[in-house]
BAKE-300398 format. One record per residue (C-alpha): chain; x, y, z. Coordinates in steps of 0.02 Angstrom, whole numbers, plus 32768, in hexadecimal, padded with zeros to 4 digits. Layout:
! BAKE-300398
   kette     px     py     pz
       A      X      Y      Z
...
This chain:
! BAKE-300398
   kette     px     py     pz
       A   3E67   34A6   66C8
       A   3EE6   3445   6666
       A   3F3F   34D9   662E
       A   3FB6   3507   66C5
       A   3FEF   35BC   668A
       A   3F64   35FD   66F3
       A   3F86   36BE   6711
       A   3F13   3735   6778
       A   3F20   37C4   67DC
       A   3EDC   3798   686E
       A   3EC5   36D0   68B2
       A   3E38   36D3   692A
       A   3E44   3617   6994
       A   3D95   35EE   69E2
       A   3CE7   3607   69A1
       A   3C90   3627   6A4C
       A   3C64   36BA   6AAD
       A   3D01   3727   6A93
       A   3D37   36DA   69DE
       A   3C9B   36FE   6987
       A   3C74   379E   69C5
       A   3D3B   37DF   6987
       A   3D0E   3788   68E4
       A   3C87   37F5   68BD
       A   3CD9   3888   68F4
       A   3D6F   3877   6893
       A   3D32   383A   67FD
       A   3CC2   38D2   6805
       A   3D5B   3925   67BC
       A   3D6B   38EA   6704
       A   3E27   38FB   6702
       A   3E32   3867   677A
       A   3E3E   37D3   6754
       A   3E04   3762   67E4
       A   3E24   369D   6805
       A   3DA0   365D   68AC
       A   3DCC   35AB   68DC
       A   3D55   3530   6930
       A   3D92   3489   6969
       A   3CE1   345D   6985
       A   3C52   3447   68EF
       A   3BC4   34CA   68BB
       A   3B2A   34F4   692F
       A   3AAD   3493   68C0
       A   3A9D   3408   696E
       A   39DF   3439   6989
       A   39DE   342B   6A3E
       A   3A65   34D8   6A3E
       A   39D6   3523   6A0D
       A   3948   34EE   6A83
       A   397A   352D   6B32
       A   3960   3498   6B96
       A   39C4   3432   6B06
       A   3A68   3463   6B67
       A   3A2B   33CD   6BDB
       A   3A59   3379   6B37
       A   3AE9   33D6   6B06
       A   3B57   33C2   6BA5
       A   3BA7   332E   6BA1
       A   3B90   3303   6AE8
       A   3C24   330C   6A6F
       A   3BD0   335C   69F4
       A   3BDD   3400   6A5E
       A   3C4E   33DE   6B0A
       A   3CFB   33BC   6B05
       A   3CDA   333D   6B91
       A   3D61   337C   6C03
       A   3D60   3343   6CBB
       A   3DBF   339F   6D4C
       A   3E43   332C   6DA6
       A   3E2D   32DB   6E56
       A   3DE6   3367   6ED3
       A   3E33   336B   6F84
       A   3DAF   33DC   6FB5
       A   3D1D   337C   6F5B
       A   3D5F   32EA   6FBF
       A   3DB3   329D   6F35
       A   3D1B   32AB   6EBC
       A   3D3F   32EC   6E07
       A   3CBE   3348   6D9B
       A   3C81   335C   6CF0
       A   3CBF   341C   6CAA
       A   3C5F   3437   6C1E
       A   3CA9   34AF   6B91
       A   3C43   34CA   6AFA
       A   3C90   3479   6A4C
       A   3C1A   34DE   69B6
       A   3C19   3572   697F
       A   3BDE   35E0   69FA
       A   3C48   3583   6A81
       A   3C03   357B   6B2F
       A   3B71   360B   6AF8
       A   3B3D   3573   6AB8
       A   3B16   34FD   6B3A
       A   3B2F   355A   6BC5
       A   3A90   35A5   6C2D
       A   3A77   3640   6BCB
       A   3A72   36B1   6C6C
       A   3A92   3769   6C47
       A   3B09   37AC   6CDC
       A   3B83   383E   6CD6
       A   3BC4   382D   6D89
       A   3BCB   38C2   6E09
       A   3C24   3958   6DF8
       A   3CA2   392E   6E6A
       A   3CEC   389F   6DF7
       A   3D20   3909   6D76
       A   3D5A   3998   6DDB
       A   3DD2   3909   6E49
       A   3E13   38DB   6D92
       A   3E45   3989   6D6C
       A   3EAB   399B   6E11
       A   3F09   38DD   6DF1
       A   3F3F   392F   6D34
       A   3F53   39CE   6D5D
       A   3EDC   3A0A   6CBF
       A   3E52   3A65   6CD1
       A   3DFA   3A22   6C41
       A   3DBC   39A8   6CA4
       A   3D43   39EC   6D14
       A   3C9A   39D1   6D2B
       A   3C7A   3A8E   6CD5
       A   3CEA   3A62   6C52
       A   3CC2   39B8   6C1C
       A   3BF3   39D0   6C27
       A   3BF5   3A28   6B76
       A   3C3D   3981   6B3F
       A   3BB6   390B   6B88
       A   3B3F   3986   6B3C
       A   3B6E   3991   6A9A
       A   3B4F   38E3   6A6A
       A   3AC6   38E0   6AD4
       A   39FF   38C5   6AA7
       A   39A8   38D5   6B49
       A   38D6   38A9   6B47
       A   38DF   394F   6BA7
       A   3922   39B4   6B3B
       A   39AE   3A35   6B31
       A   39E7   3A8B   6BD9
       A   3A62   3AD3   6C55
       A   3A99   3A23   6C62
       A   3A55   39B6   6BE1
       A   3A58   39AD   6B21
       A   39E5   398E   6A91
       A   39DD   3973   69D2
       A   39D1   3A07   6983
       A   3A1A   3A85   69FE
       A   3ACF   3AB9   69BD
       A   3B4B   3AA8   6A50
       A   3BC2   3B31   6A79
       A   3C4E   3AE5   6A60
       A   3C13   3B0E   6992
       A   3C3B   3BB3   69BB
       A   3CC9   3BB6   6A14
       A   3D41   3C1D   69A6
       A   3DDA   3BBE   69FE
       A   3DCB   3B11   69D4
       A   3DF5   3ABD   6919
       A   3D74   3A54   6965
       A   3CDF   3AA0   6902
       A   3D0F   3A60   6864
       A   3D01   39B2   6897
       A   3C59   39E5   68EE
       A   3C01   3A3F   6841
       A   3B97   39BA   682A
       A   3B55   39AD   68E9
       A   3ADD   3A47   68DF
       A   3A4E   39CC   68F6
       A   3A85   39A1   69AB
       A   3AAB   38FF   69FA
       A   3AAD   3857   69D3
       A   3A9F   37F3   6A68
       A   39FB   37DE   6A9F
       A   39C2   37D8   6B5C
       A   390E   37B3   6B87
       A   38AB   3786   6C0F
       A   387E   36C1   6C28
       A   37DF   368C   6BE3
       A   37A4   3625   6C7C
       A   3791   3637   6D2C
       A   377B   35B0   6DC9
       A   371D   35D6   6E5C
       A   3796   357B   6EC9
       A   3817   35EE   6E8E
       A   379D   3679   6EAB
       A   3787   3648   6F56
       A   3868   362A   6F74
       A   3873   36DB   6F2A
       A   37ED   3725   6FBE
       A   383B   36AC   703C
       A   38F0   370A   7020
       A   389B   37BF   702F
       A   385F   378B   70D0
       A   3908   3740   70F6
       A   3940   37F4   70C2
       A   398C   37E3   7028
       A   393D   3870   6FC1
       A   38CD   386B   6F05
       A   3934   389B   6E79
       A   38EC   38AF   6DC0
       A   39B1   38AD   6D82
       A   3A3E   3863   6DAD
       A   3AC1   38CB   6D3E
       A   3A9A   3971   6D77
       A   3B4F   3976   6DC3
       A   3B0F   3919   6E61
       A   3AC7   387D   6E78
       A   3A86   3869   6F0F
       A   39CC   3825   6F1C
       A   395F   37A5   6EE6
       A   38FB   3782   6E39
       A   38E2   372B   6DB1
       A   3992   3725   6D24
       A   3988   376E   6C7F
       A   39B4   370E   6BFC
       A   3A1E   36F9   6B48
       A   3981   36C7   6AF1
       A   3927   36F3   6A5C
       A   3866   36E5   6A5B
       A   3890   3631   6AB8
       A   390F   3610   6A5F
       A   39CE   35F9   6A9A
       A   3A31   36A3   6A46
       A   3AF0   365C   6A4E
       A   3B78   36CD   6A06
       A   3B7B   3658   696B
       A   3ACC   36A4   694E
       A   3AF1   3758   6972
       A   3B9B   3777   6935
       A   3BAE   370A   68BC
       A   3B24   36F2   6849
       A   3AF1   3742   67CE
       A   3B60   37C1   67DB
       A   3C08   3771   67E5
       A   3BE7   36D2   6765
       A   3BAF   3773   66EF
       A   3C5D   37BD   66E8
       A   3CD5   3791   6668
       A   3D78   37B7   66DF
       A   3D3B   374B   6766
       A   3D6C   3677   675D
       A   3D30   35FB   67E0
       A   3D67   354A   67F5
       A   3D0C   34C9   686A
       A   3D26   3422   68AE
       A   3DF6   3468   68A8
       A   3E51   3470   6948
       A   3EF2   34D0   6966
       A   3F8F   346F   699C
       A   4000   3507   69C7
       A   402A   359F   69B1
       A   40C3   35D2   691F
       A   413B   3645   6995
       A   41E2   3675   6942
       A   4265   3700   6983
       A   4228   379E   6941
       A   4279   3801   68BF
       A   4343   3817   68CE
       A   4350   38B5   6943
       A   42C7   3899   69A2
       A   42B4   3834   6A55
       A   4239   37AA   6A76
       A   41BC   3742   6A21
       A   413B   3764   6990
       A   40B0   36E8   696D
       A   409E   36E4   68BD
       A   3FFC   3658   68B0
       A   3FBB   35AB   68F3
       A   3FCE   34FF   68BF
       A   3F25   34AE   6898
       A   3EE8   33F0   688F
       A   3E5C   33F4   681E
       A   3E45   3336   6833
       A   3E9E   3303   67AC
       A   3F49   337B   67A8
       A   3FA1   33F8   67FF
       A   3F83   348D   67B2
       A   3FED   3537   67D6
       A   3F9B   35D3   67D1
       A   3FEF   367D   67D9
       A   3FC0   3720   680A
       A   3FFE   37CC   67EB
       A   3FBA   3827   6875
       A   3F7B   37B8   6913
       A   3F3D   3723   695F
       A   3ECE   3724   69E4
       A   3EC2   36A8   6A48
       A   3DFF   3691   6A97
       A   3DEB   35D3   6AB9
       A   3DC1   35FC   6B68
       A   3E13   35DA   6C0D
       A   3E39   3521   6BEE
       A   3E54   3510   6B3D
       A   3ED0   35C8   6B2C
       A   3F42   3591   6BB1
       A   3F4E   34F9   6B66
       A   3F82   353C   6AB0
       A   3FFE   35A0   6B03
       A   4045   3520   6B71
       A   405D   349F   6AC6
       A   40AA   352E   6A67
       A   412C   3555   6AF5
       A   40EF   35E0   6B59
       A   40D2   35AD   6C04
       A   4108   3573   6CBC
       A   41CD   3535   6C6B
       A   41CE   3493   6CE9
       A   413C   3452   6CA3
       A   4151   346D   6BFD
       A   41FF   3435   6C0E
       A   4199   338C   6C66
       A   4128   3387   6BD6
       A   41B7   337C   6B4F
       A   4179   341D   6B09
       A   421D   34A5   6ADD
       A   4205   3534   6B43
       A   41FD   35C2   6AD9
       A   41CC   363F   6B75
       A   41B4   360D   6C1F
       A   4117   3676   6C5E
       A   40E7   3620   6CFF
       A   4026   3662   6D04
       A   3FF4   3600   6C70
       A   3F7B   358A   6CB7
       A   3F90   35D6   6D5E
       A   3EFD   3636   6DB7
       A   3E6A   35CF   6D8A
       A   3DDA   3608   6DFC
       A   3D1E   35A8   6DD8
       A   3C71   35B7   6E35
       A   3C4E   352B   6E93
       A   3B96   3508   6EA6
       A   3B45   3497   6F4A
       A   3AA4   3472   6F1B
       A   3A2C   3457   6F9A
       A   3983   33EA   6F6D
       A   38E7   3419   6FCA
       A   3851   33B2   6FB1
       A   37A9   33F8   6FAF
       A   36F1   33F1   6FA8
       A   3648   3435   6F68
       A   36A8   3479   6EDD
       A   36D4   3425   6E26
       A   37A0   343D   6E01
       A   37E4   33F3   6D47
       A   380C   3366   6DB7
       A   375E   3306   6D93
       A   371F   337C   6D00
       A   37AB   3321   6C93
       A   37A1   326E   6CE7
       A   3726   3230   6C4F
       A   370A   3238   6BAE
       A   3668   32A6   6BB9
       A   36AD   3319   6C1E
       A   3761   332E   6BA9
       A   36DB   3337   6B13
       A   367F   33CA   6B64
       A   372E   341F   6B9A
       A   376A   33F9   6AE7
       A   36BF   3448   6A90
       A   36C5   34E1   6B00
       A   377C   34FF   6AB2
       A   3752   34D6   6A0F
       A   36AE   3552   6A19
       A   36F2   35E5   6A6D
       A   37BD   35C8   6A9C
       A   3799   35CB   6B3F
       A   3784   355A   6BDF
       A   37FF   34D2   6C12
       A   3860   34AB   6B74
       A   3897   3580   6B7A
       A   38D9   356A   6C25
       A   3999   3586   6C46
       A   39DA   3521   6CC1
       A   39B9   3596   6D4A
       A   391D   35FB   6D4B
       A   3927   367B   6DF3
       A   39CA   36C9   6E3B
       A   3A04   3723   6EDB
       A   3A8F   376F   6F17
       A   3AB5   378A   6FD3
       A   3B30   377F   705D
       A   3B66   36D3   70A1
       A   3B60   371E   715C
       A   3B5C   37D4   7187
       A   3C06   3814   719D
       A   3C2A   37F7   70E3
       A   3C3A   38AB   7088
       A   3BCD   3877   6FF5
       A   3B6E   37E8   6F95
       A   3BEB   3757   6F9A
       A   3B63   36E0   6F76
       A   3AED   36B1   6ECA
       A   3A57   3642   6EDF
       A   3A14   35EE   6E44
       A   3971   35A1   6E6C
       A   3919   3520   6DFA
       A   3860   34BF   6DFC
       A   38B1   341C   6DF4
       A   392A   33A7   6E44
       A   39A8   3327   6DFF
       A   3A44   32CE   6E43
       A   3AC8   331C   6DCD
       A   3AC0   3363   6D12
       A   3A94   32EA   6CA6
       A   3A24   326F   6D18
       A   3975   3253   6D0C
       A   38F8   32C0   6D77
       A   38C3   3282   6E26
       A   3820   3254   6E21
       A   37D7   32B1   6EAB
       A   37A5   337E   6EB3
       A   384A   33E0   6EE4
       A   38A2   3480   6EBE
       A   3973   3492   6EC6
       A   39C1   352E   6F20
       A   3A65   3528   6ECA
       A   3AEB   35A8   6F2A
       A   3BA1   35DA   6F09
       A   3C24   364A   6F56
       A   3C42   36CB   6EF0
       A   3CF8   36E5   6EFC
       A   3D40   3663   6F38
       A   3DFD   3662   6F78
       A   3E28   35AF   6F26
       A   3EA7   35AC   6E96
       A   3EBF   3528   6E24
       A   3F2B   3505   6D83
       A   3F13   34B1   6CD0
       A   3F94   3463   6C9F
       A   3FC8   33F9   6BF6
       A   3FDF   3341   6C18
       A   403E   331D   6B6C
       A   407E   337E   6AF5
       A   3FE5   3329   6A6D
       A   3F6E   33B1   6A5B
       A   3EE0   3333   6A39
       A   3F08   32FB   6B07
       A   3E94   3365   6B7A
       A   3EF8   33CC   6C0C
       A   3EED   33B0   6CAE
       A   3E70   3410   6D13
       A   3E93   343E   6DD1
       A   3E18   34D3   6E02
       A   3E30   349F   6EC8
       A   3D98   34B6   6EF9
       A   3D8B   34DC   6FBD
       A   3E3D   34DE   6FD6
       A   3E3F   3571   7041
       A   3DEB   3580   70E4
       A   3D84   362F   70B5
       A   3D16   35B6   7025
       A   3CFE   352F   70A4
       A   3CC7   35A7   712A
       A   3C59   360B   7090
       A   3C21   3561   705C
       A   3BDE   352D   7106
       A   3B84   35DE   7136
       A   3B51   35E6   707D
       A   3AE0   3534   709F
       A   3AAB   358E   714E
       A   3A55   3629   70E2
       A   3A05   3598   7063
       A   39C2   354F   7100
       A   398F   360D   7142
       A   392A   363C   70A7
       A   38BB   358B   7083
       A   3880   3593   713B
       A   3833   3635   7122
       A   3761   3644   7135
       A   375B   3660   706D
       A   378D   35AE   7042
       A   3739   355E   70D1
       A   3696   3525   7059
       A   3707   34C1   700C
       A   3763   3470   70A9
       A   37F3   3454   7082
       A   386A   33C5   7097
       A   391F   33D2   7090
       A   393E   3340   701F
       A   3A06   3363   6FFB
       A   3A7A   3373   7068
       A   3A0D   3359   7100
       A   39E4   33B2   7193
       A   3A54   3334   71F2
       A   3B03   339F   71B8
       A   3B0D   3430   7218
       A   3BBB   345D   725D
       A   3C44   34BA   71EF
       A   3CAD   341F   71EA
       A   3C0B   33C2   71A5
       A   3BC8   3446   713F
       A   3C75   345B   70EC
       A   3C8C   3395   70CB
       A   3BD9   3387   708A
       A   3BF6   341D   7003
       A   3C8E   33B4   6FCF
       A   3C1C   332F   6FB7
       A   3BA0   337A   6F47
       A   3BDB   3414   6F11
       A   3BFE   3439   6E46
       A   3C37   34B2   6DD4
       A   3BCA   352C   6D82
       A   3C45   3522   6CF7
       A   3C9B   35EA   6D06
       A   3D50   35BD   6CF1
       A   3DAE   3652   6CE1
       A   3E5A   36B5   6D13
       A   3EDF   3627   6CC3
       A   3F19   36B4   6C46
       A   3F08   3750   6CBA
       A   3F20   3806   6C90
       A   3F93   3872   6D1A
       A   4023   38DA   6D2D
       A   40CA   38CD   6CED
       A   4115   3897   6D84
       A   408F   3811   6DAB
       A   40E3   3763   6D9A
       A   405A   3703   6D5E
       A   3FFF   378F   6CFC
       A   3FFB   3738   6C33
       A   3FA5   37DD   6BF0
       A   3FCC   388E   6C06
       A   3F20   38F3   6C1A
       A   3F1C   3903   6B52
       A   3F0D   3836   6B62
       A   3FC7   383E   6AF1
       A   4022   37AA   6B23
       A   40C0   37C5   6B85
       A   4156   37B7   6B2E
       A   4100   3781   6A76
       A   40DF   3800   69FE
       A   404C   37D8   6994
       A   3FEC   3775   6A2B
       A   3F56   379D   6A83
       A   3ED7   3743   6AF7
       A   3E23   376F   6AEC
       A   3DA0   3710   6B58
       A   3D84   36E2   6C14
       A   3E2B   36B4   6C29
       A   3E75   375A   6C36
       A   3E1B   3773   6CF4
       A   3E83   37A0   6D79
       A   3DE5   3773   6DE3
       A   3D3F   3732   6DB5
       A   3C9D   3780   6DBA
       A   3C2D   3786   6E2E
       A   3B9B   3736   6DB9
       A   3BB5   36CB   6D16
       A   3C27   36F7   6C9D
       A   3BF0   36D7   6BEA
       A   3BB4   37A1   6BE0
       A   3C76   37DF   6C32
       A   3CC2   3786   6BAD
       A   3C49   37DC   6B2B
       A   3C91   3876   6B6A
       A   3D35   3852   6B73
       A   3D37   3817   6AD3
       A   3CE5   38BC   6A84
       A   3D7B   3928   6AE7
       A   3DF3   38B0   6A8E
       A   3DA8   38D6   69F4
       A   3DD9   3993   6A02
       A   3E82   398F   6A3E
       A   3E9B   390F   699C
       A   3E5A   3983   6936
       A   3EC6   3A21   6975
       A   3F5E   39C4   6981
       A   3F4A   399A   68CA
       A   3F27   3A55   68A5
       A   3FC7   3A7B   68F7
């Protein structure tokens, strides 16, 4: 990298979910010539790999960027940990490898706030299917390796050519987990008799139900996007260049071309650790560093809220008030319920025979307690009964802890984890110098708005609802955390600002909408207003969030990304 006449055609900036899945896309053409950037290192940290290793991996600077939210009014001053992934592979990498789509609903609610039709549920499943290799195999709503999606056939699209190669189906990997708990057996028949119904999928195009998650694994193994987009294939391709362990500074914006109006962005200034290096590109850069680290970029390069920048000592090249604007999170209260007559991971891993069995049943057959994610059964239900649909997702685990990162406690307990699934709270991120190296300033608001204290309250009512239900009686359980002692709204509410975390979904700081929405960054093609040459790909680019996790909605809106760059360039 000490040559700084860098030229490509297209500058991709993030190596997680979004980045690596354009990379191989458009380096799939041999005509591009494509730069990915990664301020973090490779994915050789062992414990990406192992999928209870992201116990490891969160927190750790080898693979977190270590960011923490600001003071919380509505956590009662508390400020968390907001772990973003810093590898190749990005948060796929540490994150808890859940595969969830969200409801139909979602994306049909994003077509109405761009106006595009694109976005529907009907017109973006082809997209989560085409990458897609379900256990299942190939059907009406899932896909598998070696079933050709239609979108290969598709006479309309200039997107085929970058898909030749993709006849043998998808590459990311879902599977069922390769363990099971009969204390999570038992939660799963306590919420059917609390009448929350069995499901077998979750991203049929409704949610609603109870069972066990699906997971980004492959035959126990964590699949990240590093894995499945990247390698072999891309490293094989003599058009496609990635550098690691370099982290953009900004953005290079100049006035476009004499005649026409606005801004181009022409390529990105890069820190390799040593120098700044310059790097241009002919086409595009695409911005997919994910809802903290794209607003960000943007922000330092001039394109943002103009009072701020103009506080920051940045020059305001644009002043596009939603950049950093709309962040919306899940915001999980996890509820601890001891238990008995039944062994949790709570006392199988308190000594050293029992982590040596755990360990040899992994090493054996990749399965047991070292493939867990970090949540092992879901549901999704109605925080009290007026609601229209599932505003609430349960992730239920064999084991207990005080907070990420701590040791186990050392008696038998399971966690019933809940969040609201859309909450009302908006929050910001926001540059606090104008040194890129200097981490923003993270303000998601959390239970600012009276709806997701009233939703947090009922939502610890339903916990409360489902564990005293004749399936988990055997087991007699205890509510260890919060305590049975909170029980009014105004105590209910205080307590989830007391224990409550993120789930780590960060998205909308870069949304899509309409032309004449103020704080829409995107148009519905993800093109930056106002700069040519400038697009946005990852989670970012949410008007709202999901109703679910949102690793597999980025996947997706990263492939539809793919194919408007590719017809655009046609053009």
């Amino acid at each position: 990298m000490q040559d700084t006449d860098h030229v490509f055609d297209y500058i991709i900036i993030g190596a997680g979910t979004a980045g690596a899945l354009l990379a191989n896309r458009l380096s799939a053409d041999a005509c591009n010539k494509v730069l990915l950037i990664e301020a973090g290192r490779k994915d050789d940290y062992h414990w990406i790999h192992i999928p209870v290793g992201y116990l490891h991996c969160i927190g750790n600077p080898r693979t977190d960027w270590l960011f923490t939210t600001e003071a919380e009014a509505g956590l009662n001053g508390r400020s968390l940990r907001y772990p973003r992934g810093k590898t190749l592979g990005g948060s796929s990498s540490i994150n808890g490898m859940i595969y969830l789509r969200g409801p139909a609903r979602d994306y049909d609610q994003w077509a109405q706030l761009t106006g595009d039709a694109h976005w529907t549920w009907e017109n973006s499943l082809p997209y989560f299917k085409l990458h897609e290799d379900h256990h299942k195999g190939a059907n009406a709503v899932h896909g598998a390796r070696g079933t050709p999606s239609p979108l290969l056939h598709d006479s309309g699209t200039d997107y085929r050519r970058v898909l030749r190669h993709h006849q043998a189906g998808g590459e990311w990997r879902v599977e069922k987990q390769r363990l099971r708990w009969d204390v999570l057996d038992a939660f799963a028949q306590a919420a059917t008799q609390a009448g929350i119904p069995v499901t077998d999928d979750f991203n049929r195009g409704s949610n609603e139900g109870v069972g066990y998650f699906e997971v980004n694994q492959k035959a126990g193994w964590r699949w990240n996007t590093a894995k499945a987009f990247l390698r072999p294939m891309c490293y094989a391709r003599p058009n496609f260049e990635l550098w690691t362990s370099a982290q953009v500074a900004k953005l290079v914006v100049e006035p476009q071309a004499e005649g026409d109006a606005g801004l181009r962005c022409t390529g990105v200034q890069v820190w390799d650790g040593r120098e700044m290096v310059t790097a241009t590109a002919r086409a595009e850069v695409l911005l997919c560093a994910g809802a903290v680290g794209s607003p960000q970029i943007l922000q330092l390069s001039g394109l943002g809220p103009a009072e701020l920048l103009q506080a920051r000592g940045v020059q305001v090249l644009q002043d596009t008030p939603g950049v950093g604007a709309n962040l919306q999170d899940h915001l999980q209260i996890r509820a601890v319920f001891k238990v008995k007559n039944t062994p949790t991971l709570n006392t199988q891993a308190n000594s050293l025979w029992g982590k040596a069995k755990i360990g040899l049943e992994y090493a054996l057959k990749r399965s047991g307690p070292m493939s867990m994610a970090p949540s092992q059964l879901g549901a999704f239900t109605r925080s009290d009964a007026s609601q229209p649909h599932p505003n609430l997702e349960y992730h239920v685990q064999p084991l207990s802890l005080d907070a990420f990162g701590q040791p186990l406690h050392t008696f038998n307990a399971f966690t019933a984890s809940v969040c609201n699934l859309n909450p009302t709270s908006r929050g910001t991120v926001q540059i606090k110098t104008a040194d890129f190296k200097d981490a923003p300033a993270i303000a998601p608001n959390y239970l600012s708005t009276e709806a997701d204290r009233k939703i947090a309250a009922d939502s610890l009512r339903v916990t409360r609802a489902i564990v005293a239900q004749p399936a988990l009686a055997k087991y007699q359980p205890e509510e260890y955390k919060p305590g049975t002692q909170f029980q009014s709204d105004a105590e209910l509410a205080q307590l989830a600002g007391d224990i409550a975390t993120t789930i780590f979904h960060p998205v909308g700081t870069t949304k899509m909408g309409r032309d004449d929405d103020p704080l829409a960054v995107v148009n519905s093609r993800l093109q930056v207003r106002g700069v040519a040459g400038l697009r946005v790909v990852d989670a970012g680019v949410m008007p709202l969030i999901t109703s679910g996790n949102t690793n597999s909605p980025t996947l997706m809106i990263a492939e539809k990304a793919a194919q408007w760059i590719a017809e655009d360039a046609a053009r």
